[in-house]
N, C-alpha and C positions, 0 to 999 in steps of 0.2 A: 270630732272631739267628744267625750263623752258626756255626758249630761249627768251629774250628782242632783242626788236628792237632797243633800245641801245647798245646791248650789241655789235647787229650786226654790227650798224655806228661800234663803235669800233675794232669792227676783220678789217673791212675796211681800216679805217683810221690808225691802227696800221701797217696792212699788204701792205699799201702803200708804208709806211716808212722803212720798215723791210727783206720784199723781194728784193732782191738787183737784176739787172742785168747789166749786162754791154754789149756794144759794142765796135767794133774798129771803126774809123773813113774813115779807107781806104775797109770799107768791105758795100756792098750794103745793102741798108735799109731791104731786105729781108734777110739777113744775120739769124743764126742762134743765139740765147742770149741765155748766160752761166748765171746759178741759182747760186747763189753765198750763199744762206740762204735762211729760209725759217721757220716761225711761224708754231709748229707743235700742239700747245695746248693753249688755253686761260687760265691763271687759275685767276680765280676775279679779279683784277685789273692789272695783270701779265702775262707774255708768257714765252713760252722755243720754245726754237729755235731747230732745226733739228742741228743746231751745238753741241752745248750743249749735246745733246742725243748723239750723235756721239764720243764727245770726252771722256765722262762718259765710254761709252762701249767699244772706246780703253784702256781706261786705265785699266779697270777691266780684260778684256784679256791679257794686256801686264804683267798685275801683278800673273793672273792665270799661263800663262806659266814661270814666274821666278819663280813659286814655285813648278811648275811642276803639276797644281790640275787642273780636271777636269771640265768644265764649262758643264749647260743645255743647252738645243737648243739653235738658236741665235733668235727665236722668243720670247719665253719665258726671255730669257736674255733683249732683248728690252721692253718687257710690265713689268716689274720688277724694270728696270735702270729709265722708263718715271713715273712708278708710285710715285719712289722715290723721282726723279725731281718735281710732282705734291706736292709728301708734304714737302717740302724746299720752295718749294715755299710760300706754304701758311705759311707757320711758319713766311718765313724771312718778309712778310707784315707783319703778328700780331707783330711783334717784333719790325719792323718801326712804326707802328703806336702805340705801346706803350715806345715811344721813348729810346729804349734799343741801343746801338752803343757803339763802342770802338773805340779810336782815335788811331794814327799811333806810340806812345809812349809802349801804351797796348799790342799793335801787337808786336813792336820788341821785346819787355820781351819774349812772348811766341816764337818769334820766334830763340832768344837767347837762352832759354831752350831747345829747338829740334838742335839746335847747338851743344850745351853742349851735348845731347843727345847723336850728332854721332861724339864725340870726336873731334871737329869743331870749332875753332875762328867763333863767329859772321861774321865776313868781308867774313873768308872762306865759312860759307855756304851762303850766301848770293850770294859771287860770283861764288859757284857750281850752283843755281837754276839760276842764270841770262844766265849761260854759257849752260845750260839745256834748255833755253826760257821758265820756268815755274815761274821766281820770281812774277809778280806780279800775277801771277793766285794761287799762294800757300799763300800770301799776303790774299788774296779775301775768300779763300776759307778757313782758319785760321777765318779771321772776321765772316765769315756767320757761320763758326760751333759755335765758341762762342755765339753768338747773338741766334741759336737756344738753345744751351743748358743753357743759362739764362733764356729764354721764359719759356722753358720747365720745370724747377725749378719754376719759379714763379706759372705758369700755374697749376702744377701740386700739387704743394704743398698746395696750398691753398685748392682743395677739398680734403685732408686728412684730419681724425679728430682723434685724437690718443685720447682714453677717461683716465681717470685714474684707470678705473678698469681692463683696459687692461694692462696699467701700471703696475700697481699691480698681474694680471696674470702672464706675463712676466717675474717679475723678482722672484717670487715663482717658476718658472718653471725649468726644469733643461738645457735649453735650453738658459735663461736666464742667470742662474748663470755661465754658460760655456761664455758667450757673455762679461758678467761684470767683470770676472774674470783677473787681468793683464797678460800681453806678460813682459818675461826676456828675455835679450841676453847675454848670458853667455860666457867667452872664457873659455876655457878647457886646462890641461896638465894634462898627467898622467905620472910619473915615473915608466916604466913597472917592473914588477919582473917575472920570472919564477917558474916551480912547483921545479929547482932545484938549485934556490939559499938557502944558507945557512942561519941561522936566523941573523949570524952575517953578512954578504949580506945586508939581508932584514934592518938592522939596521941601516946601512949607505945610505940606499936608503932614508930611513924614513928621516933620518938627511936631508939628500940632499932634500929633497921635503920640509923640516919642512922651511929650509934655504930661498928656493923660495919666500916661501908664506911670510918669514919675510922679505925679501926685497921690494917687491910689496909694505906689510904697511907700510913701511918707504918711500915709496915717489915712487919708480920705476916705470916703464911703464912695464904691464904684460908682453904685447906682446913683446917685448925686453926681458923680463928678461926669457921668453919661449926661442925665437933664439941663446937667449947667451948659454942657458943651455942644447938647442942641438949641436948647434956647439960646446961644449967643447968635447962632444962626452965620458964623462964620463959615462953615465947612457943613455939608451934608452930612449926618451922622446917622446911619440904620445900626438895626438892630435885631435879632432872633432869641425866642427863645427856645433851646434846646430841653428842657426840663432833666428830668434823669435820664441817663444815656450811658452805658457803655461805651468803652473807647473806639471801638469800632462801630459803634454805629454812630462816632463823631463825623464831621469832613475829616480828609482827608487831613488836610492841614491843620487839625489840629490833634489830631489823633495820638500820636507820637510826642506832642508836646505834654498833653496834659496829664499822660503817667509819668511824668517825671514831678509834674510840680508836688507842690506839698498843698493843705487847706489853707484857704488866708492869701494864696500868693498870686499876683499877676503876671503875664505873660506878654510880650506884645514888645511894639510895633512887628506884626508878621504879614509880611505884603505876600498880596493875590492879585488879579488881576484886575478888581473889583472897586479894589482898596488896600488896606494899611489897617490891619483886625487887631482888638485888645480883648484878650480873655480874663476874667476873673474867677478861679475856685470857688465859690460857696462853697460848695460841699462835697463831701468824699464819703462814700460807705459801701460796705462789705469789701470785697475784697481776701486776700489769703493771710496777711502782712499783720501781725497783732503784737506787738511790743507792749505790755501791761504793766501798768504801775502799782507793784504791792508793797504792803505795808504786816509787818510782822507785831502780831495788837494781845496783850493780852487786857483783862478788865474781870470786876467784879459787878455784878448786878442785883440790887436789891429793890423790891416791889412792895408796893402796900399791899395787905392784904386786912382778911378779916380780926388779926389781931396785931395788926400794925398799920399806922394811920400815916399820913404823908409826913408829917410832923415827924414822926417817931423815926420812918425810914432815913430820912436825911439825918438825923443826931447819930443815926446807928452806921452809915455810910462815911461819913466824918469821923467816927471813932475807928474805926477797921482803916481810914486812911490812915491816919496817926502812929497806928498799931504798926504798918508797914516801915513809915517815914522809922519809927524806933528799933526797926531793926528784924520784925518779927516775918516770918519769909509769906511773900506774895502768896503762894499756892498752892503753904496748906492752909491760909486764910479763907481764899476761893472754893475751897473745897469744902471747907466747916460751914460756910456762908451762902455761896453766890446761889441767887432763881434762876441764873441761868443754865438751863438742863442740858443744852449745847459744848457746855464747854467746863464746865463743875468738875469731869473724873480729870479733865486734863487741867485743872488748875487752875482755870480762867485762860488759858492759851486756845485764842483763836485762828492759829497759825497763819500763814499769810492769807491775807482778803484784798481781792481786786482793787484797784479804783471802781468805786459807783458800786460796789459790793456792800456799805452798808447802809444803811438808815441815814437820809442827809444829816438830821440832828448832828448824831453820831461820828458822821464823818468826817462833820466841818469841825468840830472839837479835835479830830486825832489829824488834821490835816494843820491844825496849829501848834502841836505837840512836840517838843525836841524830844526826841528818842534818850531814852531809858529815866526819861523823867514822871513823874505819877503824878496824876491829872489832878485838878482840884473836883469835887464831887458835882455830876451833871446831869441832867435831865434826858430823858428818851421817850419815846410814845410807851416804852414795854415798862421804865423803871427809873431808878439812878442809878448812876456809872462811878468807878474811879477807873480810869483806863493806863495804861503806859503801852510807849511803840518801842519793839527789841529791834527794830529794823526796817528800812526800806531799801528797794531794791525794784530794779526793768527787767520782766523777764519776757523773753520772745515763747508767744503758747503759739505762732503759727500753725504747727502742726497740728496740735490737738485741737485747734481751732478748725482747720482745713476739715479735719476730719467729723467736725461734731456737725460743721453745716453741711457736709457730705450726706450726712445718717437722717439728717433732718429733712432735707431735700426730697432723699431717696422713701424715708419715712410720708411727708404731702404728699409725692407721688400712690403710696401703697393706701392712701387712707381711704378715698371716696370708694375704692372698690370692697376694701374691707369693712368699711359703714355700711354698702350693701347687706353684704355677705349679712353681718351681723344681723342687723335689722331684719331680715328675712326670718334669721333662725328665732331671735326672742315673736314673732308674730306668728311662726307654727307654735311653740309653745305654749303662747299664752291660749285662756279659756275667753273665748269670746260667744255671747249666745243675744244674737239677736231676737227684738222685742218686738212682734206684730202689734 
């Protein structure tokens, strides 16, 4: 790479700033001056510091020996930890300069999350990293992974091209239909029997399991009416847990039963050999089958801003209702009015919108709404509403659905190799000029 004379001012002028030293005042001008830091690498408009390097490679050692694993050389660990630092580097520029950031709101979410994580009050981990001296460096380094792996998503995504005949390979394939096919969570009870129970035994067991499964459909909570029915200690009651599982990779026995049910529903007394099995649906996801509940919404939206105050908005949202209720038409009203820039040239017509398509606020308002009737004036994280529904309606998107988790699929599959790819090509490009 070529070495500019700019680039050079630069190491200069950065390394003026950046090399630290200090003196004492009571020690002679020939004194010895202690390095405090020091620029070990330029990368394009950026540096790493020999601190930086240093503290990377304690922690990955601190963390090798809590796990007891083995580390390479400590050379090879260093050209490894710096090359990393080289592309962080370059990433978190592309990411600045395509104005990608997360404010301090963004951060606590996640940082609440990894709270939650290690069974943690927010306040408590927050006050375990401070008490650590790591908060705001785990702060920092929180934002800069997010800010890479949006880069990286954007960056990456875009040169995928998922065609539709790949589409359509894909989901012919068997490989496919194993991908598209849905996850069940099932809970399980068996009421055991032995090779030397009696048939009249076996008949009161059958009873006792028939009983189970009738109380579940009348409302009970499975897992309750499993623990009641062990603790009574009448009949031996096992139990598996299957977690998520495709139907084939059920037993046999229940395989076939449990694409038929629906969520919610129980199944059983199903005798084996064993026993007299009760299965219960929790849950049901993915899958090809998507029957969606839309709702046909239009609405006006108005927002404070710097010359209208919350006060002012709500008199002006009440009046433009009014205005409607009198006769005066919804849409060229929306059009003279609405902030909302989504839907303003069409009138306020949001044409149909999923279930779970909008803003809860939002949706629990137009989810209580009789159609073609206009809302009284409502609140939203973005503004105020007046909303009316022209229509609800079930529409089956299986297809389009089949086909979007197809692209998506096939897309996870194309990505790690094209994160490569990438990745390779921005670290020839970049100027990187190491600092002796």
């Amino acid at each position: 790479m070529i070495y500019r004379e700019e680039t050079k001012r630069k190491i200069f002028s950065i390394g003026l700033s950046l090399i630290l030293w200090t003196t004492f005042s009571c020690m002679p001008a020939s004194a010895q001056r202690v390095l405090l830091d020091r620029i070990i690498a330029l990368v394009d408009e950026g540096v790493i510091l020999q601190s930086e390097l240093d503290t990377r490679i304690n922690d990955l050692q601190q963390a090798a020996a809590r796990d007891n694993r083995p580390l390479p050389a400590e050379d090879e660990i260093r050209d490894d930890v710096l090359e990393a630092l080289i592309m962080e580097n370059i990433q978190l520029q592309m990411a600045e300069q395509v104005s990608i950031r997360y404010d301090d709101d963004t951060i606590n979410r996640v940082l609440a999350n990894m709270a939650e994580n290690s069974n943690m009050s927010f306040d408590e981990y927050v006050t375990a990293l401070e008490n650590s001296g790591v908060y705001l460096q785990t702060r920092e380094q929180v934002r800069q992974q997010m800010m890479i792996q949006e880069l990286q998503r954007g960056m990456v995504n875009r040169r995928i091209t998922i065609t539709e005949q790949e589409i359509d390979n894909f989901l012919n394939s068997e490989m496919g239909r194993e991908v598209m096919s849905p996850d069940f969570f099932i809970d399980h009870m068996v009421v055991t029997i032995s090779g030397t129970d009696s048939n009249e035994i076996k008949q009161e067991k059958l009873r006792f399991a028939a009983n189970l499964v009738a109380r579940v459909e009348d409302g009970s909570n499975f897992l309750e009416v499993r623990a009641e029915a062990g603790e009574s200690s009448r009949y031996q009651i096992q139990s598996t847990d299957f977690g998520w599982r495709k139907a084939e990779q059920l037993p046999n026995l229940f395989s076939s039963i449990v694409v038929e049910m629906d969520e919610g529903e129980v199944a059983g007394p199903i005798e084996a050999g064993n026993g007299y099995h009760v299965i219960f649906l929790a849950g049901k996801r993915g899958g090809t089958e998507q029957i969606v509940k839309q709702t046909n919404i239009r609405h006006i939206m108005l927002s404070p801003n710097e010359i209208r105050n919350t006060e002012q908005t709500i008199v002006e949202i009440k009046e433009l209702r009014e205005r409607i209720l009198a006769g005066e038409d919804f849409a060229v009203i929306a059009r003279q009015h609405s902030d909302d820039a989504t839907s303003v040239v069409a009138g306020g017509d949001l044409d149909w919108v999923n279930e779970g398509g909008m803003p809860p606020e939002f949706e629990l308002v137009i989810q209580e709404l009789e159609e073609n009737v206009l809302s009284e004036p409502f609140e939203s994280t973005t503004g105020w509403h007046i909303a009316e529904v022209l229509g609800r309606r079930e529409t089956d998107l299986s297809q389009q659905y089949t086909r979007s988790q197809a692209a998506n699929s096939l897309r996870n599959r194309k990505f790690d190799l094209e994160l490569q790819n990438w990745m390779i090509e921005i670290r020839e490009k970049a100027f990187v000029e190491f600092v002796d």
